[in-house]
N, C-alpha and C positions, 0 to 999 in steps of 0.2 A: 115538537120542541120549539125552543123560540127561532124567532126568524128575522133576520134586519134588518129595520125600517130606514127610511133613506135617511135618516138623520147616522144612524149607527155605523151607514156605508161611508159618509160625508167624511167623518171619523176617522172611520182605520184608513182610509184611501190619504186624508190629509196626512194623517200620521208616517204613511210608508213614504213620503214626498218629502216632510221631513229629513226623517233618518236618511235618506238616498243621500240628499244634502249632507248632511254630518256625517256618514262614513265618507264621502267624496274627498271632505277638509280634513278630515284621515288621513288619510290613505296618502296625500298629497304633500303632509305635515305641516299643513295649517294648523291643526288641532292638535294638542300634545294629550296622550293617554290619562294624564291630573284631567284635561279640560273634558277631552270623547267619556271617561268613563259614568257621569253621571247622565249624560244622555243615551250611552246604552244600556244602561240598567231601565230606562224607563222603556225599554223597547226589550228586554227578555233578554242582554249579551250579555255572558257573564267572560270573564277571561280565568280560563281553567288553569292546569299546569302544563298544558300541551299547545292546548289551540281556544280560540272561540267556542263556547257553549251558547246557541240559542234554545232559552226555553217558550213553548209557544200554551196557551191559555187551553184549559178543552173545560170551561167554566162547568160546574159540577159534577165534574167526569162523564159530559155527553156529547156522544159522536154516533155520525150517521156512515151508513157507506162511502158517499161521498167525500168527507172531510178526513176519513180513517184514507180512501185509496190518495187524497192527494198528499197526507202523510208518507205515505209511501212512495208517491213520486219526487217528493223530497228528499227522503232519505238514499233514494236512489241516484237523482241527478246532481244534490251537493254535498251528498257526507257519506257516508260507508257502507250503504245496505242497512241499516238497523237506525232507529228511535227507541230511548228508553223510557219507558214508561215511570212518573216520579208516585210517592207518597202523598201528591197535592193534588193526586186526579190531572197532573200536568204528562207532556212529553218533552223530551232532552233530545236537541241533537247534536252530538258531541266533537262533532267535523267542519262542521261547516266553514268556508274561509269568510272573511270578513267583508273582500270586495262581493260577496255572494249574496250577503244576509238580505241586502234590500230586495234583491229579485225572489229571495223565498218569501217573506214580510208580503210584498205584491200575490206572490200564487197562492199564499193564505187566505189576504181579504179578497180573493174569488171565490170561495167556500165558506163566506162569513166566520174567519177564522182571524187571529191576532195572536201578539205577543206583548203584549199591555199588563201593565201591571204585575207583572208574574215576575220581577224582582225592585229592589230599591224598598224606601221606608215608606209605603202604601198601602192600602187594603189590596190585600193579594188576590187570586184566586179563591172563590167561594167553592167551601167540598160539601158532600152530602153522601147519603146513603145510594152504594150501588143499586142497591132492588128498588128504590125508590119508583112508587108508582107500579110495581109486581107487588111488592112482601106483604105477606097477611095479617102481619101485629102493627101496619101501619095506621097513623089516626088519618092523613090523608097524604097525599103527594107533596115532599115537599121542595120540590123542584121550581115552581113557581116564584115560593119565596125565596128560591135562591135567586132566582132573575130578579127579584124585584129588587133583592140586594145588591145586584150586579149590577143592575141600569145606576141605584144612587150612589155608588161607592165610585166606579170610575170617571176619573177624571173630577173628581169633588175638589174644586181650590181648597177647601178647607182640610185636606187630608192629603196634599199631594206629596209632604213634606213631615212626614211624620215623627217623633223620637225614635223609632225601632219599625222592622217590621210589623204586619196585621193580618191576621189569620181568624175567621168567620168559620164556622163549621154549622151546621143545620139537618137536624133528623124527625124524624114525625113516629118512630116506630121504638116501642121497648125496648126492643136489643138493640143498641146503640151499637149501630155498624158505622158512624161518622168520626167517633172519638171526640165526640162534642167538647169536653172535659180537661183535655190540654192543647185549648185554644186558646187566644186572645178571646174572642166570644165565643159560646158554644149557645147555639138556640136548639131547644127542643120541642114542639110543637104539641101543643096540648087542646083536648076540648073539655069545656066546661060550661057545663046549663047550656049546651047548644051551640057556646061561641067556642069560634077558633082564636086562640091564644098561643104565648112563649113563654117556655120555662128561662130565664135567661142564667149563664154562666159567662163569670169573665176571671179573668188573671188567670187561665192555664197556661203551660207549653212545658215545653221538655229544655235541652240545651243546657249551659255552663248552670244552672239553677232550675232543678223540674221543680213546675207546680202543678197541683190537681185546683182545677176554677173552684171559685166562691159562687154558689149560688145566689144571686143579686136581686133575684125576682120571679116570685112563683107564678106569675101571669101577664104578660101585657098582651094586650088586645091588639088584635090584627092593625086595626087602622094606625093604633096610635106605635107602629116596632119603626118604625126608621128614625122616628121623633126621639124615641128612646135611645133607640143606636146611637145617633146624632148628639145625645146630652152623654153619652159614655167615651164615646170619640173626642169629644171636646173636654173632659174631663182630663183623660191623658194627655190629651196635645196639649193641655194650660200644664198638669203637676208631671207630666213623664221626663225624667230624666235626662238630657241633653250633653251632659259634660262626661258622660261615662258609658258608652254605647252596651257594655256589659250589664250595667243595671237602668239601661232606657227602654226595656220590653216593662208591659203593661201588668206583666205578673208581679215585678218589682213593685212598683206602685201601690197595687191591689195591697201585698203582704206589709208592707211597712205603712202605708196609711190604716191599715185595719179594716177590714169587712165593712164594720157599720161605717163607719168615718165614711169610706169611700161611697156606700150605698148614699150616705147622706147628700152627698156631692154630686151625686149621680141624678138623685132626685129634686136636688135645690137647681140645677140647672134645666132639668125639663119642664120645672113649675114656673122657670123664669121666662119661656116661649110663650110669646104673645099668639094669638088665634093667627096673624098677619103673619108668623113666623114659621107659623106649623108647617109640614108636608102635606100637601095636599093629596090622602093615597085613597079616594073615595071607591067605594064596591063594586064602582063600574072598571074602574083599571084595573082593580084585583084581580074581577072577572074573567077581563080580556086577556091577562097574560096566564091565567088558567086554564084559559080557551085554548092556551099553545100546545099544554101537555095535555089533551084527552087522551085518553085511554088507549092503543089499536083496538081496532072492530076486531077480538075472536070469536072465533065459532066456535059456539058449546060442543063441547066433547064433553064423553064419557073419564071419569074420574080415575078409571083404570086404563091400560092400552096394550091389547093384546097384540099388534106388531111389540111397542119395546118390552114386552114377558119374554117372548118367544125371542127374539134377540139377546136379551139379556143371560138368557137358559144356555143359548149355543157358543156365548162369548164369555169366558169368564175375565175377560180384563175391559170390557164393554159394560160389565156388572159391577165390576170395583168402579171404575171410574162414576156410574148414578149413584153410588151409595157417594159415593167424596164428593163430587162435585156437584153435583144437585142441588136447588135450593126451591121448597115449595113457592108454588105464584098462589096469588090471591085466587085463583079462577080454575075450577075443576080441567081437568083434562091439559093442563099448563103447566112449564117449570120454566127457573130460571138457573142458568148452568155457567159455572164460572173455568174459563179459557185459563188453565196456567200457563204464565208465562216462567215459571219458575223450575223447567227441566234439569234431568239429575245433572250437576257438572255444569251448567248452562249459565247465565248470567244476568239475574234476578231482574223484571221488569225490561226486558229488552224486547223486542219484535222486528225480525228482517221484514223488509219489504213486500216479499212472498206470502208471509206469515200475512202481514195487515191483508193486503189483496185477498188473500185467500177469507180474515176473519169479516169485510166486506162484502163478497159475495155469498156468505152464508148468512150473514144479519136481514140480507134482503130475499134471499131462499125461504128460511125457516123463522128468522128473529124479527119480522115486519119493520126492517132499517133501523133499529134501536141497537144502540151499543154503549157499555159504560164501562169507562176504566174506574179499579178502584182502588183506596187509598194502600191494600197492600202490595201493589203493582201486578195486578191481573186486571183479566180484560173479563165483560159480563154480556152474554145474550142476556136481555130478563125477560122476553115473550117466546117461548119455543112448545110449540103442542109435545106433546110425549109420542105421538105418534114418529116427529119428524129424526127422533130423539140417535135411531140406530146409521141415518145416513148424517148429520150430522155428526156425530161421534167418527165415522170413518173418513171422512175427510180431514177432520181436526187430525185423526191420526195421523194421516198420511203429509201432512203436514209438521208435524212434530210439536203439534198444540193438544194434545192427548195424555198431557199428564195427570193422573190420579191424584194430586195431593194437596186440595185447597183445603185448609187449615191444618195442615198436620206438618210435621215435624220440617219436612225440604222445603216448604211453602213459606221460606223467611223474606222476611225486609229486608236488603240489604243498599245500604251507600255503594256510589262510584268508590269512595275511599281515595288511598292515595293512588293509584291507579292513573287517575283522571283530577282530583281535586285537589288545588293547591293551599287550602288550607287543613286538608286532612294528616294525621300526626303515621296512621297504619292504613293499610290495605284492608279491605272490607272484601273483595272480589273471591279470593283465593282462600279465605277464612271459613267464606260460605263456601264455595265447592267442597272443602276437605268434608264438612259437615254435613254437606249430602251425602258424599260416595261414602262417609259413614252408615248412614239410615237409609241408605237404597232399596233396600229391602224391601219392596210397597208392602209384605203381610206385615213385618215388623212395623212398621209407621202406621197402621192400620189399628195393631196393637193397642201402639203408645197414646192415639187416640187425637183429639185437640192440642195441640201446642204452640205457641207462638214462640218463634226465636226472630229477634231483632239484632241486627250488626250495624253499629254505626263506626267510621272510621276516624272521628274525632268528638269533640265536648258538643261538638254544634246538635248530633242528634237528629240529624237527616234522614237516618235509619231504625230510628225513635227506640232507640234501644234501652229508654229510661220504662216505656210500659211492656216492651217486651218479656211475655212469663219465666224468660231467661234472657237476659241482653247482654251485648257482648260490644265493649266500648274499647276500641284501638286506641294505644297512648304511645306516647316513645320515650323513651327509656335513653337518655345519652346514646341516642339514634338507632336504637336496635327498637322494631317493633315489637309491643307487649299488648296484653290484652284484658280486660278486668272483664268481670263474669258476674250481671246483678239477678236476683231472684226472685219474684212477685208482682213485677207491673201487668199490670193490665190497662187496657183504653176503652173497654165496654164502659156498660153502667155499674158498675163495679169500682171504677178504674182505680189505679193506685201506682206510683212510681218504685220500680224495684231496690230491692237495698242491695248493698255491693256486697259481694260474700266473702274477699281477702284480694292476698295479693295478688299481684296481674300475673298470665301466664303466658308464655312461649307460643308463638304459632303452632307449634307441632304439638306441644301441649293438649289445647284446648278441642280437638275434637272426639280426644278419651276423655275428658271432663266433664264434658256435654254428653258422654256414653255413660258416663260411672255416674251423673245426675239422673238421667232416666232411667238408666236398670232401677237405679234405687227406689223411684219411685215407683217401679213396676213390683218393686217386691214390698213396697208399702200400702198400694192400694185396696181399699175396704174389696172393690170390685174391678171390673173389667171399663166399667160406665163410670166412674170416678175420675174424672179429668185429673191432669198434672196440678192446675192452680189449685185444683181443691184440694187435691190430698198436701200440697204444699203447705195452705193454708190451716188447713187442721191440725198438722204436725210441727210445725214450725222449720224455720230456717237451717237448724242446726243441722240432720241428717243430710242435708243436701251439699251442705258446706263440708261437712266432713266426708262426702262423696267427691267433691274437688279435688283435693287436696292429701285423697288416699295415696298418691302414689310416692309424696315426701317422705 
């Protein structure tokens, strides 16, 4: 993975000298919270409903042993034992005191590690594809060009100061496991006649107005994507809305100036770069920052593994868990296996201390130091032999990261909510618990198959509850929490934003709603292999909605 050159050290080391400074004139009340807050957004502070939230960068959701245990020594010496793992490939730590922040910011950039960028009106955190560099339907790695995105984007005067936030997403593989599609940009990497190119997509996102992006451009050529970036960046920053931060995201834009209009605009600007103006991203840099992500050296193994048969035969909840959690790797005798962090009862995306500790010494046991968080707040080995397959599984047990259920019904998104966010309207936390100790069940969730439930605790959409195959949006109600229930997003290559299905429902409500929606579809389906969206989609909306709303 990439590694920081002394210019990038120069950087974050100046950067935490800074802020030291500015929480100092804090803290001391030189600085009033009008004047400190736009300088801690540009350092990851957000002020929650309780305390201090710093969020810290883990740029396309990669982390090594290293950068995961000094997470944990974090979590450990300034906040509560736990980091939450976010939807941006980011982590949250939701404790921390203020006079603290600098000395974490410092134990950061010991591990080539920040909190840049990762809030305020900027190019945020660049996400990608967990398996990225394992998955077999990939066209190549495209981890690279997340760095390549990452070196031009921060700290760009030309972007530091945006209308709205900016959101990048980047996938190289069919199954769109990035959600490229309710991004500000979504790149897709494509080859043709040989060359490496970008599918490009812009105007997505979710929040007070979901959009699904406008495809902008079936191709641009490797050399010339930052030039391109760079004439779409600029486009917004000249026409993106300013006087109305609701309609100053780029999706706005995108929908009222019109697809072509904007492509027009898009392209009168990149034709307008003189050769002098260009980026200079010549094959040799590509190269080099490709050099960073090779491959691990495995050793060929055999495609079968008769340690994890014979394991799998004596264990049957060692057996559920490689059907669920398992995700084929490019390379015979290899898998990549994703770590829930979404236990029955538990609280979606979090990791105690022990937990990271423990998911770092096994990366460098069996996962050759590679670790990726991903956008549904789980953690990923992507290199693990099959052989290694039965002692890792026992430790992950014993640790309480042995949950069976990546993709299926308890494996939701969920927001802090009002819990912890002080713009959140409902509680997100306890919405999803009830909803687990519902479908506890592992055979029953095993049943129901694929499914996505998203819980977001306000319009904002943090818990992307607009693509969730069932999303579940907290609202208040003259102060009593309520709940709306939408039905058909999705964020693959598919993707689509869900429609709402009626009125909002009760806490107590909603976890027989989300029972009498999927019996129904259990007693709708052609098959057993017929996922929830499909048969949703085949049948329409109505059966589902009148599955709500049975018990009026």
């Amino acid at each position: 993975m990439y590694r920081y050159d002394e210019f990038d050290a120069a950087i974050v080391r100046e950067r935490v000298d800074q802020f030291r400074g500015q929480v100092s004139r804090r803290l001391d009340g030189t600085l009033l919270e009008d004047e400190f807050k736009p300088l801690r957004l540009q350092n990851g502070v957000y002020l929650q409903l309780h305390a201090y939230m710093l969020r810290v960068a883990i740029p396309y959701g990669q982390l090594d042993p290293a950068k995961l245990r000094r997470l944990a020594d974090i979590a450990e010496r300034y906040d509560r034992g736990y980091g939450h793992f976010t939807t941006r490939q980011n982590i949250q730590f939701n404790w921390v005191g203020l006079k603290d922040i600098p000395d974490v910011l410092q134990s950061l950039s010991e591990v080539e590690m920040h909190a840049i960028q990762t809030s305020g009106n900027c190019i945020r955190n660049v996400t990608s594809d967990h398996f990225a560099g394992a998955a077999q339907d990939e066209v190549m790695d495209p981890r690279p060009w997340c760095e390549i995105i990452r070196q031009w984007s921060t700290f760009h005067p030309e972007f530091a100061f945006l209308p709205r936030k900016f959101k990048i997403a980047v996938t190289a593989a069919e199954d769109d496991r990035a959600a490229i599609r309710v991004h500000d940009i979504g790149l897709h990497i494509r080859r043709r006649d040989g060359q490496i190119g970008f599918e490009v997509h812009v105007g997505g996102g979710q929040g007070r107005t979901p959009v699904i992006a406008t495809k902008l451009n079936d191709f641009v050529p490797e050399t010339e994507l930052l030039d391109y970036l760079e004439a779409i960046m600029r486009v917004y920053n000249r026409f993106g809305r300013r006087d109305n931060k609701y309609k100053a995201r780029i999706k706005i834009l995108v929908t009222e100036t019109g697809a072509d209009e904007f492509r027009r605009l898009v392209d009168t600007e990149y034709a307008a770069k003189t050769d002098a103006e260009k980026i200079a991203l010549p094959q040799a840099e590509i190269d080099r920052i490709h050099a960073y992500f090779a491959p691990p050296d495995l050793t060929r193994k055999p495609a079968r593994s008769q340690i994890l048969e014979t394991a799998q035969a004596a264990n049957p909840a060692f057996q559920r868990w490689i059907r669920v959690n398992l995700h084929p790797h490019k390379q015979a005798g290899y898998a990549s296996i994703t770590i829930s962090l979404k236990p029955i009862g538990g609280l979606a995306g979090d990791a105690t201390t022990a937990q990271m500790r423990v998911v770092a010494k096994l990366a460098e046991e069996y996962g050759h130091d590679d670790i990726r968080v991903t956008h549904a707040q789980n953690l990923v080995l992507p290199h693990v032999a099959l052989d290694d397959l039965p002692a890792l599984y026992a430790d992950l047990d014993g640790a309480g990261l042995a949950t069976a259920n990546e993709g299926l019904v308890t494996d939701m998104i969920v927001c802090p909510g009002l819990d912890y966010c002080n713009l959140a309207n409902a509680r997100s936390i306890p919405v999803g618990q009830d909803i687990q100790q519902t479908f506890a069940d592992p055979d029953y969730q095993e049943d129901i198959g694929r499914l996505h439930i998203n819980i977001s605790g306000c319009i904002n959409a943090c818990g992307h509850h607009h693509v969730g195959h069932i999303g579940i949006l907290g609202v208040d109600r003259k102060g009593e929490e309520f709940y709306q229930i939408s039905l058909g997003g999705r964020a693959d290559h598919h993707a689509a934003i869900g429609d709402i299905a009626g009125r909002a429902l009760s806490r107590e409500e909603v976890p027989d709603a989300i029972k009498r929606i999927i019996d129904t579809y259990r007693d709708l389906r052609t098959s057993a292999a017929e996922p929830f969206i499909e048969t949703l989609n085949r049948l329409g909306h109505t059966p589902f909605k009148e599955a709500i709303y049975a018990a009026d």
